[in-house]
Steps between C-alpha positions, in 0.01 A plus 500: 500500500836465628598291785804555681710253693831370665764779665705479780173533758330252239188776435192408267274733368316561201404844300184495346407795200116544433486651131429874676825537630403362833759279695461224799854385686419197654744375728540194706359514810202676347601864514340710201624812364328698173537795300442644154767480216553894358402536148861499384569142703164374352579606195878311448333183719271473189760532239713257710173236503463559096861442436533199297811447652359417794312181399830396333657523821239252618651222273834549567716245737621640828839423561587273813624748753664428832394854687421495831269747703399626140156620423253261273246714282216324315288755269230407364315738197202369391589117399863605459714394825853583506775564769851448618771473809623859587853339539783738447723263347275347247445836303199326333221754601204467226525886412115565449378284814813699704340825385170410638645317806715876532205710467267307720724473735565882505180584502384327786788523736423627865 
């Protein structure tokens, strides 16, 4: 699951990935979207979950940022929760929770 938060209109939303390929948006408010991931977006989410990077990235420290109107993700894979302040500045972007965060994000845009 990732949940989404913060921005300048302070949105909240979470996108949920059933193990099919099947997505839920869930946004405040209670609007829900869904879909189907294509093969070839199912296919790099799972490599992306399986990357043992990514449960590294879990233990790491985030560095204090001051960023305002900046997104908050929080992923969660399994028990493996990770995430990170998309501040421009800080340059500290956890590179295999960004590439889920990116492709999510793509793939369920309106």
């Amino acid at each position: 699951m990732l949940a989404r938060s913060g921005g300048l209109a302070g949105l909240a939303g979470t996108v949920t990935v059933e193990p099919d390929g099947r997505w839920t948006v869930a946004e405040r408010g209670g609007a829900t979207r869904t879909g189907r991931l294509a093969g070839t977006d199912l296919d790099r989410l799972r490599q992306l979950a399986a990357d043992p990077r990514l449960a590294a990235e879990a233990t790491r420290t985030p560095s204090p940022t001051d960023c305002r109107d900046a997104f908050t993700y929080q992923l969660t894979v399994g028990r493996t929760v990770t995430g990170y302040v998309d501040c421009p500045s800080d340059g500290a972007r956890p590179p295999v929770t960004a590439s889920v965060v990116e492709l999510l994000n793509r793939v369920t845009a309106r």
